[in-house]
KOLDO-108476 format. One record per atom (N, C-alpha, C): atom name; residue in one letter; y, x, z. Coordinates in pm, whole numbers, plus 50000, padded with zeros to 5 digits. Example, Ala and Ser with C-alpha at 12.3 -4.5 7.8 and 13.67 -1.06 7.14 Angstrom:
<pts>
<pt><a>N</a><r>A</r><v>49431</v><u>51319</u><w>50780</w></pt>
<pt><a>CA</a><r>A</r><v>49550</v><u>51230</u><w>50780</w></pt>
<pt><a>C</a><r>A</r><v>49670</v><u>51320</u><w>50780</w></pt>
<pt><a>N</a><r>S</r><v>49775</v><u>51285</u><w>50708</w></pt>
<pt><a>CA</a><r>S</r><v>49894</v><u>51367</u><w>50714</w></pt>
<pt><a>C</a><r>S</r><v>50003</v><u>51290</u><w>50787</w></pt>
</pts>
This chain:
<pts>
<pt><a>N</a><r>X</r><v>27277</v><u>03800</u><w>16185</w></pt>
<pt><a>CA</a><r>X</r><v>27372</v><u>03835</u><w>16289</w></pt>
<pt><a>C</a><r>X</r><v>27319</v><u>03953</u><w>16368</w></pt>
<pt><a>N</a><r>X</r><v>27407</v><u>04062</u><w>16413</w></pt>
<pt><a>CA</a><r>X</r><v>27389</v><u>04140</u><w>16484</w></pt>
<pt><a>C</a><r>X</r><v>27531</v><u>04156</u><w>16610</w></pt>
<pt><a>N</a><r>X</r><v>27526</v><u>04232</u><w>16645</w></pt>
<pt><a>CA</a><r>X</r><v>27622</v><u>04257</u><w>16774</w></pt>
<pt><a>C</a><r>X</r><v>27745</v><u>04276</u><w>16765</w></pt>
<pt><a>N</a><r>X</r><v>27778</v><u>04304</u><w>16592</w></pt>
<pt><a>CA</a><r>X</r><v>27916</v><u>04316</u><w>16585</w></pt>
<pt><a>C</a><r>X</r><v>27920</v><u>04250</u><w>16406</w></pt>
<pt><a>N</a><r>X</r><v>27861</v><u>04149</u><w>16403</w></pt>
<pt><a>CA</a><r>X</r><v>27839</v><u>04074</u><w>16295</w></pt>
<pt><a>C</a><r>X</r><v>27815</v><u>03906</u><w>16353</w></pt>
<pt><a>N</a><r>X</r><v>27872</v><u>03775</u><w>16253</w></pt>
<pt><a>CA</a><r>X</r><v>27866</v><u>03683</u><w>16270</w></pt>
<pt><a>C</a><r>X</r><v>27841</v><u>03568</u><w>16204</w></pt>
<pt><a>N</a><r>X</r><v>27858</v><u>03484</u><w>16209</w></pt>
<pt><a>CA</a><r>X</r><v>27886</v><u>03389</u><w>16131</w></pt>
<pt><a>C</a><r>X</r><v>27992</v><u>03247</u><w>16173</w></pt>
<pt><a>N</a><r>X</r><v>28088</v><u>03219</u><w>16103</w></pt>
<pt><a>CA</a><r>X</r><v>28156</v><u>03132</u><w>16190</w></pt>
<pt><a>C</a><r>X</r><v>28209</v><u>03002</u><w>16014</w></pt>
<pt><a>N</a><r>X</r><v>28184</v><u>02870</u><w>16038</w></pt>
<pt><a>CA</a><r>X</r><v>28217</v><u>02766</u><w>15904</w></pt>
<pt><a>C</a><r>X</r><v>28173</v><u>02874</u><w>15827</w></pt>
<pt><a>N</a><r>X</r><v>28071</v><u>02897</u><w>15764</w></pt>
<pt><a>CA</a><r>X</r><v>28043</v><u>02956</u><w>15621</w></pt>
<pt><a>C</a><r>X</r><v>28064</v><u>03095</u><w>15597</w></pt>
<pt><a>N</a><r>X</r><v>28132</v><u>03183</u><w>15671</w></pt>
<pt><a>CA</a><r>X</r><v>28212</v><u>03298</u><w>15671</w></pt>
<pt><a>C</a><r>X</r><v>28151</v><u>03374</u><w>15742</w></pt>
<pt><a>N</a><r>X</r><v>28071</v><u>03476</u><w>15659</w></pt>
<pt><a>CA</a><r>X</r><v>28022</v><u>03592</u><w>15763</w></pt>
<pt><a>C</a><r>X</r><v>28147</v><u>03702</u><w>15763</w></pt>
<pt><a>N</a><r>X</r><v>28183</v><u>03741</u><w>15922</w></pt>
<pt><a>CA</a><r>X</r><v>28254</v><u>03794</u><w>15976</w></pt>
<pt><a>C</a><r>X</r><v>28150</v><u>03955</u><w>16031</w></pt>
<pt><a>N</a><r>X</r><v>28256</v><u>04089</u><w>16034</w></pt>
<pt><a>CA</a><r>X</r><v>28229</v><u>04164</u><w>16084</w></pt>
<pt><a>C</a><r>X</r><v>28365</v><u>04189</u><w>16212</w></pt>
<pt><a>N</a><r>X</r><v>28294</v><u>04234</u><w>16335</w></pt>
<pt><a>CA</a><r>X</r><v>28400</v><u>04267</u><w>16412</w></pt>
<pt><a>C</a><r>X</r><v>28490</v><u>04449</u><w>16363</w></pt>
<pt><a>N</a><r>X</r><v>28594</v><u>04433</u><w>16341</w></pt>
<pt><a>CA</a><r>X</r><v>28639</v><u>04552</u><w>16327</w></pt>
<pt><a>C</a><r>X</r><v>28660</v><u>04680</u><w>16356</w></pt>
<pt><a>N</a><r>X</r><v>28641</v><u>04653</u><w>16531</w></pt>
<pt><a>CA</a><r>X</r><v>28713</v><u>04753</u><w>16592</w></pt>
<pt><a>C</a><r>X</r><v>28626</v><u>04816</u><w>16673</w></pt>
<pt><a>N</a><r>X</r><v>28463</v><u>04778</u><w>16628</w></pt>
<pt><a>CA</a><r>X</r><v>28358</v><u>04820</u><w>16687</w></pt>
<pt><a>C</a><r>X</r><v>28265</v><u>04868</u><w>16605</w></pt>
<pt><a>N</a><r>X</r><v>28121</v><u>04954</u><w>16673</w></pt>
<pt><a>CA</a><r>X</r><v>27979</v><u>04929</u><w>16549</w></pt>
<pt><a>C</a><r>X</r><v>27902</v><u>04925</u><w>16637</w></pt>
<pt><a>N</a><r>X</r><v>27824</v><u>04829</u><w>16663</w></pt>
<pt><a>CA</a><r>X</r><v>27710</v><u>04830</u><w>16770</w></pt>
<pt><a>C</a><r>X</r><v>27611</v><u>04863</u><w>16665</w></pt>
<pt><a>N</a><r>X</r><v>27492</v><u>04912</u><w>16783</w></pt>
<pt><a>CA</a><r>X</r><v>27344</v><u>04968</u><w>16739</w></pt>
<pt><a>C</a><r>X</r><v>27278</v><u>04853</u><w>16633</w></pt>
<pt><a>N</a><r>X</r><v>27228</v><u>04941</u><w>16536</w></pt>
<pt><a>CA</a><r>X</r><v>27158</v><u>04877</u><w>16416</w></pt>
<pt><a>C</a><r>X</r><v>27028</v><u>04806</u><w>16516</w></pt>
<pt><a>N</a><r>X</r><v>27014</v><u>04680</u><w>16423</w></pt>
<pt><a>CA</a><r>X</r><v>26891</v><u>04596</u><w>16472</w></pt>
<pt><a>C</a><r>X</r><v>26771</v><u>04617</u><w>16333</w></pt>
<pt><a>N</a><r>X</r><v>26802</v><u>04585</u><w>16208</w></pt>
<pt><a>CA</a><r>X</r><v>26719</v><u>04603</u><w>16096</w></pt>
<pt><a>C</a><r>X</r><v>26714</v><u>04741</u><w>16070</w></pt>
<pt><a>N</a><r>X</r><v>26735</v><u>04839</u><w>16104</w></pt>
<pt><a>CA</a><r>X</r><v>26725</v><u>04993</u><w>15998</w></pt>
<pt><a>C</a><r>X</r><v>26727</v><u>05069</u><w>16148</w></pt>
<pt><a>N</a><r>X</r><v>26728</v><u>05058</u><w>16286</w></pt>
<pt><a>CA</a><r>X</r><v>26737</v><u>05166</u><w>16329</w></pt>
<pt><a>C</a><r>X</r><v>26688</v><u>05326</u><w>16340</w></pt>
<pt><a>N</a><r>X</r><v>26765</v><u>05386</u><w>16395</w></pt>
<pt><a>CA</a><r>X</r><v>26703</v><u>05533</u><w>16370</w></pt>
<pt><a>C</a><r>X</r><v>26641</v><u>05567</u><w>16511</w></pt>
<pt><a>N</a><r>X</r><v>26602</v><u>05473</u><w>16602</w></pt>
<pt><a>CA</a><r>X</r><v>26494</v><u>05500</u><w>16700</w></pt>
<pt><a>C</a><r>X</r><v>26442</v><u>05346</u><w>16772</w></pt>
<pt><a>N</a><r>X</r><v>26379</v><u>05408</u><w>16892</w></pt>
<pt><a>CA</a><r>X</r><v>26349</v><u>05231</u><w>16951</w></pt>
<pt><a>C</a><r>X</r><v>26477</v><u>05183</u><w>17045</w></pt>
<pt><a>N</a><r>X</r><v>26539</v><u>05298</u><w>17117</w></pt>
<pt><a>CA</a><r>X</r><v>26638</v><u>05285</u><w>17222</w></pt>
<pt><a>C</a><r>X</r><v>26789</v><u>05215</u><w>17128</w></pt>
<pt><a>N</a><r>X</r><v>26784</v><u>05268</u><w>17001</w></pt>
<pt><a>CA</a><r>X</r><v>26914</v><u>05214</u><w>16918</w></pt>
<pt><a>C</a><r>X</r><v>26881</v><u>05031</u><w>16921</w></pt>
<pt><a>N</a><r>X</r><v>26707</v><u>05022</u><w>16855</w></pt>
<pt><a>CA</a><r>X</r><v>26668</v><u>04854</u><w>16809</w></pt>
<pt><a>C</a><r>X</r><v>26679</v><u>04807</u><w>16958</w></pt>
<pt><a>N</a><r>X</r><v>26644</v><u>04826</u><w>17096</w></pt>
<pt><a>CA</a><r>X</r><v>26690</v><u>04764</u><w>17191</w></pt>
<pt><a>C</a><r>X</r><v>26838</v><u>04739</u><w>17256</w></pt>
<pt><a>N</a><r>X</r><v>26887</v><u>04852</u><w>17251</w></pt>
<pt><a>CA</a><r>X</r><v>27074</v><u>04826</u><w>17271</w></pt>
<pt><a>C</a><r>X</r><v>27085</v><u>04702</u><w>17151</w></pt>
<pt><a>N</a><r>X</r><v>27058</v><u>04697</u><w>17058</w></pt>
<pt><a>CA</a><r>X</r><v>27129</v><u>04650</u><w>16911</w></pt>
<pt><a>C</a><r>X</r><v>27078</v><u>04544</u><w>16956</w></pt>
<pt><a>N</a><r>X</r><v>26998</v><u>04455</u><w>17007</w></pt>
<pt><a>CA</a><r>X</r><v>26897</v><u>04326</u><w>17064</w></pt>
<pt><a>C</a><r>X</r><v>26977</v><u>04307</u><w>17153</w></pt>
<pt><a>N</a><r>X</r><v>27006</v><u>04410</u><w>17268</w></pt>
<pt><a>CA</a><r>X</r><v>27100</v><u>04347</u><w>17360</w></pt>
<pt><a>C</a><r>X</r><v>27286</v><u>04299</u><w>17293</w></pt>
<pt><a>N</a><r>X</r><v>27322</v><u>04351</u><w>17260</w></pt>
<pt><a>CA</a><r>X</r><v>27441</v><u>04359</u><w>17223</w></pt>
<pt><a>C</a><r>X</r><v>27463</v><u>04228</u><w>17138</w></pt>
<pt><a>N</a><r>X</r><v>27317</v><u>04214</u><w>17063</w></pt>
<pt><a>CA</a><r>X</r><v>27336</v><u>04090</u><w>16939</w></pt>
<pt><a>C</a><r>X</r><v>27371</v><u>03960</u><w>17072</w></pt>
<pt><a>N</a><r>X</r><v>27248</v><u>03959</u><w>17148</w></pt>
<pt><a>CA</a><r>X</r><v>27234</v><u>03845</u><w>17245</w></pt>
<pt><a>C</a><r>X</r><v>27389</v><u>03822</u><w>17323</w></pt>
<pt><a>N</a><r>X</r><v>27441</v><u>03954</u><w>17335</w></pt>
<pt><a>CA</a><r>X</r><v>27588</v><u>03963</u><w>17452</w></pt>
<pt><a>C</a><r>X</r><v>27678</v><u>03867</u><w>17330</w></pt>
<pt><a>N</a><r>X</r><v>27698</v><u>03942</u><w>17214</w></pt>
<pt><a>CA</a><r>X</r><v>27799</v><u>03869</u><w>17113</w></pt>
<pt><a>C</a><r>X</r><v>27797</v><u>03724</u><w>17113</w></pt>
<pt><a>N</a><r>X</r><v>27652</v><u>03646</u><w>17095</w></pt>
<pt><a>CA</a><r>X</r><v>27658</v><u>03535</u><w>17141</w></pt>
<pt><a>C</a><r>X</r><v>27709</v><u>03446</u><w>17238</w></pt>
<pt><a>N</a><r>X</r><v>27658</v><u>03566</u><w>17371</w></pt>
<pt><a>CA</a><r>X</r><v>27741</v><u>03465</u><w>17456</w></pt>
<pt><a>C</a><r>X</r><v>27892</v><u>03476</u><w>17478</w></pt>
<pt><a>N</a><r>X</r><v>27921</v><u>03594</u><w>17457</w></pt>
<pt><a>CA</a><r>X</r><v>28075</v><u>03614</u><w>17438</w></pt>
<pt><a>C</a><r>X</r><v>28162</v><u>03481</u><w>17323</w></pt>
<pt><a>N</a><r>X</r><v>28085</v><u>03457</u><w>17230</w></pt>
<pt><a>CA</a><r>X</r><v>28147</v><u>03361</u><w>17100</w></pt>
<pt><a>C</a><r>X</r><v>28145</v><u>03242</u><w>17160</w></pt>
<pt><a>N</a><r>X</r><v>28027</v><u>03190</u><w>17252</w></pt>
<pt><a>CA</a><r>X</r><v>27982</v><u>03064</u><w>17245</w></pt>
<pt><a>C</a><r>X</r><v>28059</v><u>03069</u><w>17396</w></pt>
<pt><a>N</a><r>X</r><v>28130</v><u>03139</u><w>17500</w></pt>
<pt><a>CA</a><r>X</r><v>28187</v><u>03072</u><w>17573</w></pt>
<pt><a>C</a><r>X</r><v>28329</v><u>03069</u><w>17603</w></pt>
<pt><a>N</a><r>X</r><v>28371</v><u>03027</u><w>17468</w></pt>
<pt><a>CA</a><r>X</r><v>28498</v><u>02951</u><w>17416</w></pt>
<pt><a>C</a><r>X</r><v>28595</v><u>03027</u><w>17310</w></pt>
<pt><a>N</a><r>X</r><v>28669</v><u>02917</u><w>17310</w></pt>
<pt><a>CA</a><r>X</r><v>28764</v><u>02967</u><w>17156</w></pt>
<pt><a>C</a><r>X</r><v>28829</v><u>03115</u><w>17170</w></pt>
<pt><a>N</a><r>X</r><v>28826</v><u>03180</u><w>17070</w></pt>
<pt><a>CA</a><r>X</r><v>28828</v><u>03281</u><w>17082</w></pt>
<pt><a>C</a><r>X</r><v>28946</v><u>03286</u><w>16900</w></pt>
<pt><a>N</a><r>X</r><v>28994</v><u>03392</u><w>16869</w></pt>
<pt><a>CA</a><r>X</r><v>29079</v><u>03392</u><w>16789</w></pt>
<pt><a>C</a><r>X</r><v>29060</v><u>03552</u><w>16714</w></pt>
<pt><a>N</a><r>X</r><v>29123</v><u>03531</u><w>16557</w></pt>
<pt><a>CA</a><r>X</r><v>29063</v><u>03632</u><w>16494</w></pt>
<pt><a>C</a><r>X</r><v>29195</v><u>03720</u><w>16440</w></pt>
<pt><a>N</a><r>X</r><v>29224</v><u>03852</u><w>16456</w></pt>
<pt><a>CA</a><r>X</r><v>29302</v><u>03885</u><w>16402</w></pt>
<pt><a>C</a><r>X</r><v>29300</v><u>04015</u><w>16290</w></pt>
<pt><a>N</a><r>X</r><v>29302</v><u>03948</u><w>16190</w></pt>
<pt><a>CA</a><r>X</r><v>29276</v><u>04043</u><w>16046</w></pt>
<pt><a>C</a><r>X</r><v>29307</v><u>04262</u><w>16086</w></pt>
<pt><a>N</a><r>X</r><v>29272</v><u>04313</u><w>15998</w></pt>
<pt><a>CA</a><r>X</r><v>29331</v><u>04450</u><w>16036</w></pt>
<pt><a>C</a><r>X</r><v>29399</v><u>04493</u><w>15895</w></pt>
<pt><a>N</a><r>X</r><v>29365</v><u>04676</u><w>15861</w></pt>
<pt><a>CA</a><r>X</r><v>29412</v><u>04709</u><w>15787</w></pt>
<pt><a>C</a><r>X</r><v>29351</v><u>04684</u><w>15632</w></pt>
<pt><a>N</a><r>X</r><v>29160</v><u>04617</u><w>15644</w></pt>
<pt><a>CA</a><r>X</r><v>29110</v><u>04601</u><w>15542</w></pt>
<pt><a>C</a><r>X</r><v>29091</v><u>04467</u><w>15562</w></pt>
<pt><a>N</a><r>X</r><v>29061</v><u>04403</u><w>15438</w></pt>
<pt><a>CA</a><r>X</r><v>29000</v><u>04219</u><w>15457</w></pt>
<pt><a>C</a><r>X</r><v>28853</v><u>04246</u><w>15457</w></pt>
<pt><a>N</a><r>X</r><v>28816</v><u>04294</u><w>15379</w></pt>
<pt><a>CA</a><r>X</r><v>28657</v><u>04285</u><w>15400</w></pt>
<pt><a>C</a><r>X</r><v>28555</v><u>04454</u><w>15367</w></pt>
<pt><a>N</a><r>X</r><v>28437</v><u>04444</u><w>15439</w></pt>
<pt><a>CA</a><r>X</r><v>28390</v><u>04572</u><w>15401</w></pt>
<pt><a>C</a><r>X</r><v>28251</v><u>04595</u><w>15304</w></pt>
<pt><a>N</a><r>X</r><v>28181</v><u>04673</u><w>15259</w></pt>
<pt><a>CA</a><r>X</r><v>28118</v><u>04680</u><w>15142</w></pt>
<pt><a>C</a><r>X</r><v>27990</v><u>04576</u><w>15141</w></pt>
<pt><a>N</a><r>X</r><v>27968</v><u>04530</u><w>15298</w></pt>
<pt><a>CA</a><r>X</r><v>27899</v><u>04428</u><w>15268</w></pt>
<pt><a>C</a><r>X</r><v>27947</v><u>04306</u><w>15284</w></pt>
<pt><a>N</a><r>X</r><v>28052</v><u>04265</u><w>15219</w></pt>
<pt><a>CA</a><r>X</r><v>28115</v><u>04116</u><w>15207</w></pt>
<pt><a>C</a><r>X</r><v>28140</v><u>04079</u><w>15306</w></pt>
<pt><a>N</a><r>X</r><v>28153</v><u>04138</u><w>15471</w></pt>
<pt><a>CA</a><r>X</r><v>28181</v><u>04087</u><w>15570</w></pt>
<pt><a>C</a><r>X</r><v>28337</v><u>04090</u><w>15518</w></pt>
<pt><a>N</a><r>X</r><v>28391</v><u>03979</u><w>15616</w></pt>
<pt><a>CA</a><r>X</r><v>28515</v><u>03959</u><w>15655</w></pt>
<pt><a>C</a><r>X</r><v>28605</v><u>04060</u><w>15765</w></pt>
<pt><a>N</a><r>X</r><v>28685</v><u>04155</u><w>15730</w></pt>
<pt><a>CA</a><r>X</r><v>28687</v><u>04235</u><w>15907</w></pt>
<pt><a>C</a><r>X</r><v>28815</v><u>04199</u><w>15945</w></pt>
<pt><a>N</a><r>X</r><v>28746</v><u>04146</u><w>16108</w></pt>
<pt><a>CA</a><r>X</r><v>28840</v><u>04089</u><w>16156</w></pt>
<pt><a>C</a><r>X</r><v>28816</v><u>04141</u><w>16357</w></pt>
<pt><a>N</a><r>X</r><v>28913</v><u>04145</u><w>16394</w></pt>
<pt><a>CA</a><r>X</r><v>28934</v><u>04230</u><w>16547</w></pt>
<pt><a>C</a><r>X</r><v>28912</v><u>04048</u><w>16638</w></pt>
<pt><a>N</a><r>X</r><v>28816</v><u>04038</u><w>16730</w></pt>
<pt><a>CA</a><r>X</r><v>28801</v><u>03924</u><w>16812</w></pt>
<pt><a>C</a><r>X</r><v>28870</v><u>03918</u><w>16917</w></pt>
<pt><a>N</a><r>X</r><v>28942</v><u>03781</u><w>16995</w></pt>
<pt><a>CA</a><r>X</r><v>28983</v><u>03803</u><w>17096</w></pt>
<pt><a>C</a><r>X</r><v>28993</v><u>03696</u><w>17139</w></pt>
<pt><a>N</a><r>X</r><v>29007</v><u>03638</u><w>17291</w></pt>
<pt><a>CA</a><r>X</r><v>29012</v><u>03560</u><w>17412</w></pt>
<pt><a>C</a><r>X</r><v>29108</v><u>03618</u><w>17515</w></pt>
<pt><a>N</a><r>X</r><v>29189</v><u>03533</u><w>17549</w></pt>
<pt><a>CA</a><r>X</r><v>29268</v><u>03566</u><w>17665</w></pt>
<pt><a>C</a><r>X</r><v>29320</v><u>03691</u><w>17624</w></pt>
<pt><a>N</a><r>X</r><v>29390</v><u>03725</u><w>17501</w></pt>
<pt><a>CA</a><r>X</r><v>29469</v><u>03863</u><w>17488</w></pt>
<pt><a>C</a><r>X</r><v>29361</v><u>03971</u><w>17504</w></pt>
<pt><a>N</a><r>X</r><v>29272</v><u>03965</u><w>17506</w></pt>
<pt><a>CA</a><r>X</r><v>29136</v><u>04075</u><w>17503</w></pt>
<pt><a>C</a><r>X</r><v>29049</v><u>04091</u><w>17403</w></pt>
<pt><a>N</a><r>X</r><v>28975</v><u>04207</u><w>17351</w></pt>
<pt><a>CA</a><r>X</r><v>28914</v><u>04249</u><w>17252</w></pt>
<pt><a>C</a><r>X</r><v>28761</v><u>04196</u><w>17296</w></pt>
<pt><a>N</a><r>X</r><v>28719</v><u>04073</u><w>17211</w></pt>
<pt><a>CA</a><r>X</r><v>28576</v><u>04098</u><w>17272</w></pt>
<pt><a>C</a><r>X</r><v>28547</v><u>04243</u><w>17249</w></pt>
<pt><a>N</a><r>X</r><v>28546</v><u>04309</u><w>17088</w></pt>
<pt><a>CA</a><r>X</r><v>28471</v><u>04459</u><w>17099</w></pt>
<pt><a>C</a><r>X</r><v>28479</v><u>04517</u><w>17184</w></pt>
<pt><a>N</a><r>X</r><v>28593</v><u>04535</u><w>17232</w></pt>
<pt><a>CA</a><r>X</r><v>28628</v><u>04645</u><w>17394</w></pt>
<pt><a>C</a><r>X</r><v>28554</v><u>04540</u><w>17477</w></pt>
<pt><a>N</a><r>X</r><v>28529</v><u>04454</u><w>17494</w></pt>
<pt><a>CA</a><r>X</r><v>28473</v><u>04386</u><w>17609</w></pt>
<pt><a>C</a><r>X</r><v>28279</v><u>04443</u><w>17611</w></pt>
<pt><a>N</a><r>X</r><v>28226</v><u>04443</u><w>17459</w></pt>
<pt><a>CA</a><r>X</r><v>28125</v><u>04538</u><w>17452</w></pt>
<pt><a>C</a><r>X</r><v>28113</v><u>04686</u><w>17493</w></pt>
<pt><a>N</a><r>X</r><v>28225</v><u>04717</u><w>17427</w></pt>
<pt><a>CA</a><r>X</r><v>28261</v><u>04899</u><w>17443</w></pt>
<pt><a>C</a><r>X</r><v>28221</v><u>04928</u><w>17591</w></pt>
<pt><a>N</a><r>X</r><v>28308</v><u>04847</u><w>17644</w></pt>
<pt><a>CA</a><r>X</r><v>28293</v><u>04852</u><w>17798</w></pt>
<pt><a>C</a><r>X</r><v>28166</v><u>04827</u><w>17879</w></pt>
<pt><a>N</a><r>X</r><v>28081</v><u>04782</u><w>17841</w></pt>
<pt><a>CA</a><r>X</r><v>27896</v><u>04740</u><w>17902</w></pt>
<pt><a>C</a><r>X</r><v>27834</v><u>04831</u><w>17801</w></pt>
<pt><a>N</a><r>X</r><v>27873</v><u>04915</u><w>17761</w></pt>
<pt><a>CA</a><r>X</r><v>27768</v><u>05000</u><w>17689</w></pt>
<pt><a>C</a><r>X</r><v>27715</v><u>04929</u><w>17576</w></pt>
<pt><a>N</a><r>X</r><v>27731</v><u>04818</u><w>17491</w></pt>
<pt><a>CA</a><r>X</r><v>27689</v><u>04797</u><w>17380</w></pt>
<pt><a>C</a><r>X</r><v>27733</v><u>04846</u><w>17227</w></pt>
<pt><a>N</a><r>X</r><v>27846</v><u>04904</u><w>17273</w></pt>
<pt><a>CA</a><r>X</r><v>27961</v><u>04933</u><w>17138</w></pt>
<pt><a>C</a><r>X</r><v>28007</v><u>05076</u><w>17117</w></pt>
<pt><a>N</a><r>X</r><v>28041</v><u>05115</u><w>16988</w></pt>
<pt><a>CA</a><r>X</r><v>28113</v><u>05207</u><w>17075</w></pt>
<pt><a>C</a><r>X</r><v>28244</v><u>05167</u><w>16947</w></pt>
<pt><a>N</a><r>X</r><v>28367</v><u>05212</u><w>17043</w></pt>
<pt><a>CA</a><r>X</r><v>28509</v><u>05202</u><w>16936</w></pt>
<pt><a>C</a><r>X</r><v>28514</v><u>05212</u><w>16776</w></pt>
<pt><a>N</a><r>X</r><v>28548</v><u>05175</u><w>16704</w></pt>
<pt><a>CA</a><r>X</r><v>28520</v><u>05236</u><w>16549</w></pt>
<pt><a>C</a><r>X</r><v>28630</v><u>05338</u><w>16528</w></pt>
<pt><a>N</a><r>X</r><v>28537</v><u>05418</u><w>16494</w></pt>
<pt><a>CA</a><r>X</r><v>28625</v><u>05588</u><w>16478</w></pt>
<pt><a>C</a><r>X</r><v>28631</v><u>05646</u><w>16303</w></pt>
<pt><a>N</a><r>X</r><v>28571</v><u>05495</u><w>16231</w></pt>
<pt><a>CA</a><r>X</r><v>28531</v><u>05561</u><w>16102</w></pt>
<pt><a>C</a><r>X</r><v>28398</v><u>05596</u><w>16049</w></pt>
<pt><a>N</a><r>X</r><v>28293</v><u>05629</u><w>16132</w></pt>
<pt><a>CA</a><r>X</r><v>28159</v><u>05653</u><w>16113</w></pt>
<pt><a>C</a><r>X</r><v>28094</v><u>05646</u><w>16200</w></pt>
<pt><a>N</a><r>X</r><v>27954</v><u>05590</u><w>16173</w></pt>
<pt><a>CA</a><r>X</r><v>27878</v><u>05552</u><w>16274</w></pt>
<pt><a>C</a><r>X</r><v>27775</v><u>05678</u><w>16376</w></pt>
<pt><a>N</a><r>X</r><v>27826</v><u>05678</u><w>16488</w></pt>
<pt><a>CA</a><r>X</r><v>27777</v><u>05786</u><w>16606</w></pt>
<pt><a>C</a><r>X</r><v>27644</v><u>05721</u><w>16630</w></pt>
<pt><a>N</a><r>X</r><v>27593</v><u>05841</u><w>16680</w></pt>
<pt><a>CA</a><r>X</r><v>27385</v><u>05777</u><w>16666</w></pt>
<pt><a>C</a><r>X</r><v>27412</v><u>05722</u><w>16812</w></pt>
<pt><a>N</a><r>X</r><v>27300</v><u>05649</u><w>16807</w></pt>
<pt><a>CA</a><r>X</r><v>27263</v><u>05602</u><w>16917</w></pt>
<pt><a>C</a><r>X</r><v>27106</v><u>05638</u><w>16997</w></pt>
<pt><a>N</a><r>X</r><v>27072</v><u>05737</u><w>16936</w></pt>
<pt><a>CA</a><r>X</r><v>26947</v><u>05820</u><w>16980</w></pt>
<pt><a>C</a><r>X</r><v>26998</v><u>05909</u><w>17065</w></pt>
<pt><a>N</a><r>X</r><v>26871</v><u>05928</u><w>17184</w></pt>
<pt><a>CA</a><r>X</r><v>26917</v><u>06016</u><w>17265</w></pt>
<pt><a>C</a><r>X</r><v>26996</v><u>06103</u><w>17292</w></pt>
</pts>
């Protein structure tokens, strides 16, 4: 699990509409600490309450995640990251997170 990766009954899930900072491969130390924070935020975002999944334009991406857009109360958890600085929007490719 990372910050915009999950696991939920058996099903590893990717969030869609986000890419938070790499935790295994980063390309500095400031990316592996955002990506630590962000993993820890996703948690508590999942674990404090039901939350609901709504599919997009792909089902899954090259690493067998599931992609799916998160939400609570009509809200994007991703934008709920985007917004504290853990995320940034998915635009298609991943923007560095180095200085």
């Amino acid at each position: 699990m990372d910050g915009d990766t999950f696991w939920l009954e058996g099903i590893k899930y990717g969030i869609s509409d986000v890419d938070t900072p790499e935790i295994s491969e980063p390309c500095c130390a400031e990316e592996k600490a955002l990506g630590e924070q962000a993993k820890l935020r996703l948690q508590s975002l999942l674990n404090a309450g039901a939350f609901g999944l709504k599919a997009g334009l792909s089902d899954e991406d090259k690493y067998g995640r599931k992609l799916r857009e998160v939400y609570r109360g009509g809200r994007s958890l991703g934008a709920q990251l985007v917004d504290e600085g853990l995320a940034h929007h998915w635009l298609g490719f991943k923007p560095s997170w180095c200085g």
